[in-house]
C-alpha positions in Angstrom: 0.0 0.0 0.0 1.5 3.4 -0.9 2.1 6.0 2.3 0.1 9.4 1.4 3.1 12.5 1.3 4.5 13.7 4.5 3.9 17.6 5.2 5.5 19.4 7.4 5.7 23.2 8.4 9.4 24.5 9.1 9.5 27.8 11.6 13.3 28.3 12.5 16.5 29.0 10.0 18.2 25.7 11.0 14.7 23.6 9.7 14.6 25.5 6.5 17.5 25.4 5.7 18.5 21.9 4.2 14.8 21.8 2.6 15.1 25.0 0.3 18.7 23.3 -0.4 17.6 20.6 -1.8 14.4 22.4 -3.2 17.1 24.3 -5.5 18.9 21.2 -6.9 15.7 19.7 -7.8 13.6 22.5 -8.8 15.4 25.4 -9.0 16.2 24.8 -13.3 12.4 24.6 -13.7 11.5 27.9 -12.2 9.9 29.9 -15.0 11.1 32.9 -13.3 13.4 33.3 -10.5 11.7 35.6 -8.4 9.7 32.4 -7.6 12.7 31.1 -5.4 12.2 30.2 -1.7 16.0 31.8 -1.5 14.2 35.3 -3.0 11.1 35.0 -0.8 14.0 35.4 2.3 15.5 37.8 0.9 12.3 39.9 0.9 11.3 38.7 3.9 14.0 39.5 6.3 14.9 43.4 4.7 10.7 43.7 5.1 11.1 43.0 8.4 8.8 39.7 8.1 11.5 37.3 9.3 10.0 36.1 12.8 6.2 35.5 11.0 7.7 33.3 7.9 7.6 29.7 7.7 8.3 26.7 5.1 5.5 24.3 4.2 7.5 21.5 3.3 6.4 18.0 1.5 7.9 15.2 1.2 7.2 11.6 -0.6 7.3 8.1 1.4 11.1 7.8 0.4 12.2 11.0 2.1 12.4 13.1 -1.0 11.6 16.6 -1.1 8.4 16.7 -3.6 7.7 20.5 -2.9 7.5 23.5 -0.8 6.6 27.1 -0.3 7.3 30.0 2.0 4.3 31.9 3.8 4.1 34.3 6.0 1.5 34.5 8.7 0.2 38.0 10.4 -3.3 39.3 11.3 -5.5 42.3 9.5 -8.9 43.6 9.6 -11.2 42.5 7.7 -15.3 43.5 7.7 -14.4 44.7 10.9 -13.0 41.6 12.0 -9.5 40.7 13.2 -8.3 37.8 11.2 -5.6 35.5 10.8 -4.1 35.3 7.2 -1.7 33.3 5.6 0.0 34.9 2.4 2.6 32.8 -0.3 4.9 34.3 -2.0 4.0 37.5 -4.6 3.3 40.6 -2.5 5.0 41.4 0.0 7.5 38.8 -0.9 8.5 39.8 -4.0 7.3 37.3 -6.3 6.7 39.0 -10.0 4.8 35.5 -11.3 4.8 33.1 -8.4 3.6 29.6 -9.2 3.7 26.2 -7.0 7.0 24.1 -8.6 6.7 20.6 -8.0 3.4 18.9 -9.4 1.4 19.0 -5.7 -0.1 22.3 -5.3 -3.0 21.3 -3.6 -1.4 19.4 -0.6 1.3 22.5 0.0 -1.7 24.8 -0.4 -3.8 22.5 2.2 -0.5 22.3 4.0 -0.7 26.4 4.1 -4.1 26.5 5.5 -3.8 24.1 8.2 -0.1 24.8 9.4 -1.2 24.7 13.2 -3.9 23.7 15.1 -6.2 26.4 14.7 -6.3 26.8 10.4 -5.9 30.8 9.5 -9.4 32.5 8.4 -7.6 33.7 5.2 -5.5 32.6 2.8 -4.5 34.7 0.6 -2.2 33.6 -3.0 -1.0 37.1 -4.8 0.2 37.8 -8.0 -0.5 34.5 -10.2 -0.6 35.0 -13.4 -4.9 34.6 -14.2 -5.1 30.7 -15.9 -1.9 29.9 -14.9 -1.5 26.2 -12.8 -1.6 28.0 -9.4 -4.4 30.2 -10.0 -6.6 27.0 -11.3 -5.2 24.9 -8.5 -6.2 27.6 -5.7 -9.8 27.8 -7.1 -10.0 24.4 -7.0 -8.7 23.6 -3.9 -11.2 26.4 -2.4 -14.3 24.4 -4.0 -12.6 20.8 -2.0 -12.7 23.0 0.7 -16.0 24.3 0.2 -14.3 27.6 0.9 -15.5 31.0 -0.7 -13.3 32.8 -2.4 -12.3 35.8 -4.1 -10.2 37.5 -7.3 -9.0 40.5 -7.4 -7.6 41.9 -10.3 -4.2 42.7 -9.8 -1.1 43.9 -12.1 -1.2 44.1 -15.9 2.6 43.0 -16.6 3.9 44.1 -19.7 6.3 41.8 -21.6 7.8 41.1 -25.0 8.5 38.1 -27.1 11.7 38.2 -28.3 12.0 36.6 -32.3 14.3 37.7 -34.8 16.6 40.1 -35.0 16.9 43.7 -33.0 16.8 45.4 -36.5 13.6 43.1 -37.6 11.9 44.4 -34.3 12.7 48.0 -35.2 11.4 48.0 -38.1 7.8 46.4 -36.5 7.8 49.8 -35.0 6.8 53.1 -36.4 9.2 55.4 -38.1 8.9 58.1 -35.9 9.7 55.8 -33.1 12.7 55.1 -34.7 13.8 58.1 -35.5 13.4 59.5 -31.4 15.9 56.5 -30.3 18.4 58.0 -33.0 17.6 61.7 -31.8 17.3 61.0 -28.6 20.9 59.8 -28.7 22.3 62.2 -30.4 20.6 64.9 -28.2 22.6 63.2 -24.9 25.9 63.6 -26.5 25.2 67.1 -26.3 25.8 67.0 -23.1 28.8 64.7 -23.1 30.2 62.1 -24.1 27.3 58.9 -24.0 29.1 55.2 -22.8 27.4 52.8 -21.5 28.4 49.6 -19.3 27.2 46.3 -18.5 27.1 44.8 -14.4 27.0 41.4 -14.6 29.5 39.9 -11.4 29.4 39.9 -7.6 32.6 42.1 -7.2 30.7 44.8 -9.0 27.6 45.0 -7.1 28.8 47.7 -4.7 29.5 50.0 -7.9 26.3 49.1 -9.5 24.4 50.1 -6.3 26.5 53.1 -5.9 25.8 54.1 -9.5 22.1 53.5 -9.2 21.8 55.6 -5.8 23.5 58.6 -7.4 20.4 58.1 -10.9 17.9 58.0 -8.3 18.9 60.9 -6.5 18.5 63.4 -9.3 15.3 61.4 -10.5 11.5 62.3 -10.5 11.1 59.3 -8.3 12.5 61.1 -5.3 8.8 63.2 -5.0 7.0 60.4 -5.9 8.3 58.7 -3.1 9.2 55.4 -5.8 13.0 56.5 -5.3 15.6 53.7 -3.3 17.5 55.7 -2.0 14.4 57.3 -0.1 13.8 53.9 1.5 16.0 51.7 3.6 14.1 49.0 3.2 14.4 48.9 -0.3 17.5 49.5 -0.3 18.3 47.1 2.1 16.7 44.3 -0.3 18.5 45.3 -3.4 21.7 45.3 -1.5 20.9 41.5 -0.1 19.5 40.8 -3.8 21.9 41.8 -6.4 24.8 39.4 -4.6 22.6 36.8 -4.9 21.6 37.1 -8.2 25.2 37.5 -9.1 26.2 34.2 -7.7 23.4 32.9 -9.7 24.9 34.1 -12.6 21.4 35.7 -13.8 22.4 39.4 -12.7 22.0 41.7 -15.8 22.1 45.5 -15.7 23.1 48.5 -17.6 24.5 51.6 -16.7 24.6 54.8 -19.4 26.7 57.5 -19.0 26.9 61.0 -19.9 29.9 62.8 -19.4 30.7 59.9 -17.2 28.5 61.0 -15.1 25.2 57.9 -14.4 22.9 59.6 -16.3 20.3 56.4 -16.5 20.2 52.5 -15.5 18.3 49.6 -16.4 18.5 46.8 -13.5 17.6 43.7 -14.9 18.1 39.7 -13.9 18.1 36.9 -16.5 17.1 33.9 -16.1 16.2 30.6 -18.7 16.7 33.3 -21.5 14.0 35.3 -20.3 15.0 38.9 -19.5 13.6 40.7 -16.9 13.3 44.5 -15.8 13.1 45.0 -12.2 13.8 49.2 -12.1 14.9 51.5 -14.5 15.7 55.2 -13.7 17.1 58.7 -15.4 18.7 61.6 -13.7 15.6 64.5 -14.1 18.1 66.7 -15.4 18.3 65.4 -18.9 14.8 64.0 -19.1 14.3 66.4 -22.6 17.0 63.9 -24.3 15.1 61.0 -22.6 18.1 58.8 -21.4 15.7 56.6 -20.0 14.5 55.6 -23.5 18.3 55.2 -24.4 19.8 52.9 -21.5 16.2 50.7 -21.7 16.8 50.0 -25.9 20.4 49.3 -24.8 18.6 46.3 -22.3 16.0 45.4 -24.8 18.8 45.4 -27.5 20.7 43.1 -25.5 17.6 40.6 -24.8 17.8 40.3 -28.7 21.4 40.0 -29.7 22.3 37.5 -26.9 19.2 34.7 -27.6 17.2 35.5 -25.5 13.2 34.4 -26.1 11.6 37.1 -23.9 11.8 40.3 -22.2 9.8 40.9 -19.0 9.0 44.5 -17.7 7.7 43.1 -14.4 5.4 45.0 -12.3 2.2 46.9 -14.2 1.5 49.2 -17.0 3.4 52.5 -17.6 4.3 54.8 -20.1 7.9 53.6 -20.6 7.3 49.9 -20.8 4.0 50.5 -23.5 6.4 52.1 -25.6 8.1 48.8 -26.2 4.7 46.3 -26.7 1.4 46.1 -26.4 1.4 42.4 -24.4 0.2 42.1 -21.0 0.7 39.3 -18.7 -2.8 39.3 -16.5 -2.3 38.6 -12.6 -4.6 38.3 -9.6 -4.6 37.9 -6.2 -6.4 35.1 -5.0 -8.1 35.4 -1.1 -9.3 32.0 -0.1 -12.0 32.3 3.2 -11.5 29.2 5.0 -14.0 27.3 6.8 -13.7 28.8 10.2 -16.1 31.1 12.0 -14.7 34.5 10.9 -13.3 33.2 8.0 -16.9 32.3 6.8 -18.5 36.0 8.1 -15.8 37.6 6.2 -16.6 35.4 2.8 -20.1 36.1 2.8 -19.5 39.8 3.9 -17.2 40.3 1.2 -19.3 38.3 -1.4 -22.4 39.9 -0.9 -20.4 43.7 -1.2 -18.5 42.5 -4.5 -21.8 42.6 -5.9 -23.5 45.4 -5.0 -19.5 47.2 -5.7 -17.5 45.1 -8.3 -13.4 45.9 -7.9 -12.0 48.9 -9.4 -8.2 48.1 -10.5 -5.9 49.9 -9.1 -3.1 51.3 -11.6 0.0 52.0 -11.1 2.1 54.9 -13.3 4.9 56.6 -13.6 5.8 59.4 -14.7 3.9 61.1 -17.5 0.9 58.7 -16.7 -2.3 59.1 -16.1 -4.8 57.8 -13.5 
């Protein structure tokens, strides 16, 4: 007779550990992207200041193998006027841009989720899956076993763009006037000095790269928008934790450009299974009427294309910079899953019955030069 899979949730660094080990060597190659990582997740997790409240669901097959596992984090929120206890995977507040379950058993880590002690959370809540995707069909599912109500809620719009041909075959998809702004746009910079440019691809370089992007984002619009890193330590603290990482990984990709050898503009990007993908980009405010933005980004996208790659990902939602490239979005939700407990029932039927008298309103996110 065949033993049913072992779960078990993993609280302290030393039990998580050896899991997420051995979860890289066997899964880490099928990650469609990397952000999906357990090793990310941490990252996020401990410069968030979410350490203490994360845990592993881990499960594992009859002969001791590691067959999956996802990190959580647990905290409480109001809900309907309710405090309640909520569960949340990887995607949020964890920094996953397209988080799926790796592995094959989705249901029995999300099950494993729900009930990781003895009193099951009221909510669980699965952010930022990519609408059809395996996880998003496996959550809805797993709510309807449960006999759970739940609820989606539209999330990011994730512009993206397949990569086919050459760079010069993409351009010339584009419209001429397009291609004649790159050209003047160029030629407009080197009025003010001389324009280089320079890749960051290795761990000893990091501490330049970060250097170089703190002095962009200093002189760029996204200091009063409050988007800037160098206005938060937290973020800061992440991408200083991050870029290492994705160094060692091999998968760290980003471009600096220079005016006058000055940063003028950087695109920070990670690869990973030929798919490129855009994390931030930034320009120094002070040149925005030459648009070095628009320069260091075709420098990226140029690169997705001349190297092999087969996509490149602008991450996060819709704005201006990123629709100049493409027109294809990448739909996400977030998935909230009201368990079967007594508040996580009241706050189901509370929050079905006012989805229909008030359907959701997205909520967009721009930059600068866009409109609400």
């Amino acid at each position: 007779m065949s033993r049913a899979p072992r779960l078990c949730i993993l609280r302290s660094r030393i039990e998580i550990e050896q899991p997420l080990r051995e979860w890289a060597e066997r899964y880490e190659a099928e990650l469609p992207d990397l952000s999906v990582a357990p090793e990310w997740s941490l990252i996020a997790a401990d410069t968030a200041g979410l350490g203490s409240s994360l845990a592993v669901a881990a499960l594992y097959l009859p002969d001791g193998r590691l067959a999956g596992a996802t990190v959580f984090v647990e905290s409480t929120a109001r809900m309907c006027g309710l405090s309640v206890r909520v569960r949340e995977l990887p995607g949020n507040r964890l920094m996953a841009y397209h988080h799926e379950l790796i592995g094959g058993h989705a249901a029995e880590l999300l099950r494993a989720v729900a009930d990781a002690v003895e009193t099951p959370c009221d909510v669980m809540l699965v952010p930022s899956v990519e609408r059809g995707g395996a996880t998003d069909t496996a959550t809805t599912r797993y709510a309807a076993a449960r006999g759970a109500r739940w609820e989606r809620v539209p999330g990011v719009r994730s512009p993206y763009l397949k990569v086919t041909g050459s760079w010069d075959e993409y351009l010339a998809t584009r419209s001429a006037n397009f291609r004649q702004n790159l050209k003047r746009k160029r030629k407009a910079l080197a009025a003010h000095g001389e324009v280089t440019e320079r890749f960051y691809t290795q761990e000893s370089e990091v501490a330049e790269l970060l250097e170089l992007i703190g002095q962009v984002e200093r002189a760029s619009w996204k200091v009063g928008a409050g988007m800037a890193i160098s206005a938060s330590a937290q973020e800061r603290d992440y991408y200083t934790s991050l870029l290492p990482w994705l160094a060692r990984k091999q998968a760290l990709s980003a471009n600096v450009l220079f005016v006058g050898g000055v940063a003028a503009a950087y695109s920070l990007c990670y690869r990973w299974r030929d798919r490129v993908a855009q994390m931030k980009t930034s320009f120094d405010e002070r040149l925005s009427a030459a648009t070095p933005g628009l320069t260091v980004n075709a420098t990226a996208i140029r690169q997705a294309f001349e190297s092999g790659a087969v996509e490149f990902d602008f991450l996060g939602d819709v704005m201006p910079h990123k629709m100049h490239w493409t027109d294809q979005l990448r739909l996400h939700d977030n998935l909230y899953v009201f368990l079967p407990t007594a508040k996580g029932r009241l706050v189901g039927l509370a929050k079905s019955v006012f989805r229909r008298l008030r359907p959701h309103r997205r909520v967009e996110t721009v930059g600068r030069g866009g409109r609400r």
